[in-house]
ZAMARGU-4260 file (C-alpha; in steps of 0.2 Angstrom, whole numbers, plus 5000, padded with zeros to 4 digits):
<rodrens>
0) 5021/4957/5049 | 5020/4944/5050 | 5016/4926/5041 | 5000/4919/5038 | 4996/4902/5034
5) 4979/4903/5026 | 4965/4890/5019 | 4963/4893/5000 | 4946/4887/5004 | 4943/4906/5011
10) 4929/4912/5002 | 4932/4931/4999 | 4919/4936/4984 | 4918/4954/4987 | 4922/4951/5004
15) 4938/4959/5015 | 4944/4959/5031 | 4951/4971/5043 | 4969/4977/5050 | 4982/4981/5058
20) 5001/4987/5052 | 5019/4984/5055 | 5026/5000/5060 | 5031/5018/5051 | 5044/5027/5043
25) 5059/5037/5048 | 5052/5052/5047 | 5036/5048/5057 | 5031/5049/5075 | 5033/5030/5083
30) 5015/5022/5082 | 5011/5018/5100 | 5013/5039/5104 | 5001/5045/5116 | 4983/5042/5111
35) 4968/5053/5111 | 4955/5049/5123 | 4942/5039/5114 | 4946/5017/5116 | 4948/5008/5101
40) 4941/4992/5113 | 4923/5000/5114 | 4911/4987/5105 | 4906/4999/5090 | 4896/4990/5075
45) 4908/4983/5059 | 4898/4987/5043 | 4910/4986/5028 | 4911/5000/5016 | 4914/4997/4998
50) 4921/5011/4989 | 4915/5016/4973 | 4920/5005/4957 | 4926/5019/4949 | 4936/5025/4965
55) 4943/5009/4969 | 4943/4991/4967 | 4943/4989/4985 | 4932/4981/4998 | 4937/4990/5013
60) 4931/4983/5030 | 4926/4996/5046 | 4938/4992/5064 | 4924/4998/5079 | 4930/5011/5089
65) 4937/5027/5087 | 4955/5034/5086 | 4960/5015/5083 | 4976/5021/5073 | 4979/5000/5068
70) 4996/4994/5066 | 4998/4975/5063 | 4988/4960/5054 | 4990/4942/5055 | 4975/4928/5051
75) 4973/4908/5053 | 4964/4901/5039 | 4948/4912/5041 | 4952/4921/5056 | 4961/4938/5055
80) 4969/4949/5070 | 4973/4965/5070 | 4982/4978/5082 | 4976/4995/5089 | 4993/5007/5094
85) 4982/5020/5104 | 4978/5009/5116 | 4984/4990/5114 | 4969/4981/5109 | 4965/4967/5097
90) 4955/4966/5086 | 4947/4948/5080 | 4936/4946/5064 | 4931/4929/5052 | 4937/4932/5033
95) 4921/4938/5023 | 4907/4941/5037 | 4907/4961/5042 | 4908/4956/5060 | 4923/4963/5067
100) 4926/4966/5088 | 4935/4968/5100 | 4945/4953/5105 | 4958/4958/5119 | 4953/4973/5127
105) 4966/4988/5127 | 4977/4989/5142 | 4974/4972/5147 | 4989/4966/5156 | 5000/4979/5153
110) 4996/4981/5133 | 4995/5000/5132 | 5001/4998/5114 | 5002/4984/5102 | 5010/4984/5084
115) 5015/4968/5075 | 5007/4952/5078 | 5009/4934/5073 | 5000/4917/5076 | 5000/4900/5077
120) 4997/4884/5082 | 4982/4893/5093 | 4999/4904/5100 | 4994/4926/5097 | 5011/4932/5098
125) 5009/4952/5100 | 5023/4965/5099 | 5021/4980/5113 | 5032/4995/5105 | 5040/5004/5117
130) 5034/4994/5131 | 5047/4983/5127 | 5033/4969/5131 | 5029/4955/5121 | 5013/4945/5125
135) 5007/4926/5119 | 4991/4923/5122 | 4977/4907/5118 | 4971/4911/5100 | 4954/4904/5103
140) 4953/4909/5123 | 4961/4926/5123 | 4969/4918/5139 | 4987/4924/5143 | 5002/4911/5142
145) 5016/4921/5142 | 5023/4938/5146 | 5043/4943/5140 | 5049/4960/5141 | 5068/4967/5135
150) 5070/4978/5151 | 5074/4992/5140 | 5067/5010/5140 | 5052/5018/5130 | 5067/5027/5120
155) 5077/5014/5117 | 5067/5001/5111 | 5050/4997/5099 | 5045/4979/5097 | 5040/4980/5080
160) 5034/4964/5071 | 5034/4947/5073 | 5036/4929/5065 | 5033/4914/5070 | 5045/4901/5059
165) 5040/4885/5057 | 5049/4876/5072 | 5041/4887/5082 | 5051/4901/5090 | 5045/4918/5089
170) 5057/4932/5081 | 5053/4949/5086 | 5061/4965/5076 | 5065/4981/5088 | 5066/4996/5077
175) 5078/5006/5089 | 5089/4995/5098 | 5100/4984/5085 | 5095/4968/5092 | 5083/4952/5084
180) 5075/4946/5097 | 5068/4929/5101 | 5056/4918/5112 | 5059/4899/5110 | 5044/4888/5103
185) 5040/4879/5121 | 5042/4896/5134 | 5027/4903/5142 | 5024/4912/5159 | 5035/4928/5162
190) 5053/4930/5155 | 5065/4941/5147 | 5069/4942/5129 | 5081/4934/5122 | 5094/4943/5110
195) 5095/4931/5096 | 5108/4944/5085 | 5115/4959/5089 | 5118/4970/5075 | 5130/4979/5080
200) 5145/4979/5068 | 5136/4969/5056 | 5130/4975/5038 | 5114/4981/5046 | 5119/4996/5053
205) 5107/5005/5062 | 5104/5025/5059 | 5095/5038/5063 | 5075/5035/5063 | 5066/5015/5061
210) 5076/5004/5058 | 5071/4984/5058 | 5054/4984/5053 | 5043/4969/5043 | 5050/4954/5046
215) 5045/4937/5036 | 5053/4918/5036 | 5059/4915/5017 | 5061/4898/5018 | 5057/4881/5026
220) 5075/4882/5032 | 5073/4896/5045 | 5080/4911/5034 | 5073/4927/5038 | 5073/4944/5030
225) 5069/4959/5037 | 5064/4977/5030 | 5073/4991/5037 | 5061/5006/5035 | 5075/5022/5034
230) 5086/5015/5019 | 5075/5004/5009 | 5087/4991/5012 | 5081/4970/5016 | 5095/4959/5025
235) 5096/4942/5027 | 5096/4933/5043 | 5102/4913/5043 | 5101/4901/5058 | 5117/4901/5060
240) 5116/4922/5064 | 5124/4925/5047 | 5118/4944/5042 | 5119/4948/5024 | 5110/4962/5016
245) 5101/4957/5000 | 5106/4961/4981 | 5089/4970/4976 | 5101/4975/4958 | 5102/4993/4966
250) 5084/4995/4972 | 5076/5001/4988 | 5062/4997/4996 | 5061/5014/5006 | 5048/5018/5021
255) 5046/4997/5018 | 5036/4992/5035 | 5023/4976/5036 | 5028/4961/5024 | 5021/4946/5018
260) 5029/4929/5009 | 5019/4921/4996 | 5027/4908/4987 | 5042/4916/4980 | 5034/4933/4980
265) 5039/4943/4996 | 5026/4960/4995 | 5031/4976/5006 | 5022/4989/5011 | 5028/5004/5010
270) 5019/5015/5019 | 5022/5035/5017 | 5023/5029/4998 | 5005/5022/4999 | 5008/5006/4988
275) 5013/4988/4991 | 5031/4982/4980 | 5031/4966/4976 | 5049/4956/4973 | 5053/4942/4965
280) 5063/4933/4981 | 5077/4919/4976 | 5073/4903/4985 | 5089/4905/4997 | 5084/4923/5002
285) 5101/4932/4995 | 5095/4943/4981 | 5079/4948/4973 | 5070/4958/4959 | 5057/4972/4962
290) 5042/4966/4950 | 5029/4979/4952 | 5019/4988/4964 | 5000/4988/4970 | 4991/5004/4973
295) 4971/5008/4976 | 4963/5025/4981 | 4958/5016/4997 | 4975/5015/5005 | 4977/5026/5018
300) 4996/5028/5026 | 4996/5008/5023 | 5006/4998/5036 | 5004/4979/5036 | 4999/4967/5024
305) 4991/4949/5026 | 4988/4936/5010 | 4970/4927/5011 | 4965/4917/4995 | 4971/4928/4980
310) 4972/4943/4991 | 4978/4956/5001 | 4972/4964/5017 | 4979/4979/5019 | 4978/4989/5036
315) 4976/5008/5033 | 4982/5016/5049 | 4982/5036/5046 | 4999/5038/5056 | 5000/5053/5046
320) 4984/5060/5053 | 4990/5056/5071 | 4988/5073/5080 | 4976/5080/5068 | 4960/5073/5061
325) 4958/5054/5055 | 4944/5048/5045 | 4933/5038/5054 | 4931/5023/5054 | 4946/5017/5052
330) 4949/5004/5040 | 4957/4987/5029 | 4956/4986/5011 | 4956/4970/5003 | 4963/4971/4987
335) 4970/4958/4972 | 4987/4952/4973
</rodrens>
């Protein structure tokens, strides 16, 4: 999930927002898997639901629709995105107003599933799971810029979550094929996806189940760490396509998914677990300490976290309900840091 860079002029008494997660565990069905028949993009009314102070110390936010099964979440000062995986759409919502709606409709140039997603510098750069598609479209507009694609199977490939570092490019995790992809800062119009590392024989080793997951930039040097979601394990990508797993002193971060940098405190969702870690990350990305963990009654299979203001919006996406019967509406929690 992604990074936000957020106005801490965000007013959020009692308020939350909405969301969207970063992808699921090794043992659970890929997120963007065949949806039901009701559309997430149908423009249902956003009243925000607070649980009970006794139950939780949660706002929770309501996403419109039905079956929306939410993935991703990223946010711009006041303005939050999130991801449907049943059928692609994106939602858009203002920080501490219940107005949540639809904002790219699903299906919508090819968008049949949607998971991660990043933005900046008016750039919405959404990761399309096993479509292997990735799309960049005007913030403000909804107007598409850019269209890149891996030219690789539905099995072989789910575009996970993304992070746009601060010169720009666009880094791109793919959960089944070993490979970081990237999309230079000034591309646009259709493409292929570049293959920025390959994996392959380096200390990420890929396995059985998801693999590369949350992804986050650690540092105003281009460092990145990623979460893979079947060991627990983070690893430490450097510019220079240097891949180093990080000393966590012999912890794991298992069924890790969305992430989110703060400051030096990198917080990972983990999502069968139902709680958020948080880590004390060193400045240069190459080892860390698990602090804590963050837990409400509202967290429902959690999957993607965003940092506004003090706190966390946290998309509850119900992938372990996918098949059976989810609670509707779907929801994000907002909740202390």
């Amino acid at each position: 999930m992604n990074r936000t860079r957020l106005s801490a002029a965000v007013a959020l008494a009692g308020a939350t927002a909405l969301v969207l997660t970063s992808c699921s565990s090794s043992e659970e069905t890929a997120p963007n898997a065949a949806a039901p028949a009701p559309s997430s993009s149908s423009p249902a009314a956003s009243t925000p639901a607070s649980s009970s102070a006794s139950a939780s110390a949660a706002t929770v936010y309501t996403l419109p629709g039905t079956g929306v099964f939410a993935e991703g979440i990223t946010a711009d000062d006041d303005t939050f995105y999130v991801t449907s995986t049943s059928d692609g759409a994106v939602f858009r919502g203002t920080v501490g107003t219940p107005d949540v709606a639809p904002f790219l409709p699903g299906g919508q140039d090819g968008r049949t599933g949607a998971a991660g997603l990043d933005v900046d510098d008016n750039r919405l750069i959404v990761a399309g799971g096993a479509t292997g598609t990735v799309w960049i479209y005007d913030a403000q507009s909804g107007e598409l810029r850019g269209k890149f694609t891996n030219g690789l199977g539905q099995d072989a490939t789910f575009l996970n979550d993304v992070v746009i570092a601060d010169n720009g490019d666009a880094f791109i995790t793919d959960s089944r094929s070993p490979n970081l992809w990237r999309i230079p800062a000034d591309a646009s119009g259709d493409g292929r996806l570049e293959s920025f590392v390959d994996f392959t024989g380096s200390p990420f080793a890929y396995g059985e189940g998801f693999n590369a997951n949350g992804i986050v930039e650690a540092d105003d040097d281009g460092v990145l760490v990623i979460v893979q979601s079947s060991t627990g394990n983070l690893y430490r990508v450097d510019p220079s396509k240097a891949v180093t797993q990080v000393d966590l002193g012999g912890e794991a971060l298992k069924n890790g998914d969305g992430m989110e940098m703060e400051d030096d405190t990198l917080y990972v969702v983990r999502n069968r677990d139902s709680l958020i870690a948080t880590v004390d990350l060193a400045d240069d990305g190459r080892s860390g300490r698990v602090t804590g963990q963050i837990t409400d009654p509202s967290f429902a299979y959690p999957t993607t976290v965003a940092d506004v203001d003090d706190q966390l919006l946290v998309v509850n996406s119900q992938f372990d309900k996918r098949g059976g019967v989810p609670v509707e509406p779907f929801t994000v929690s907002a909740v202390a840091e």
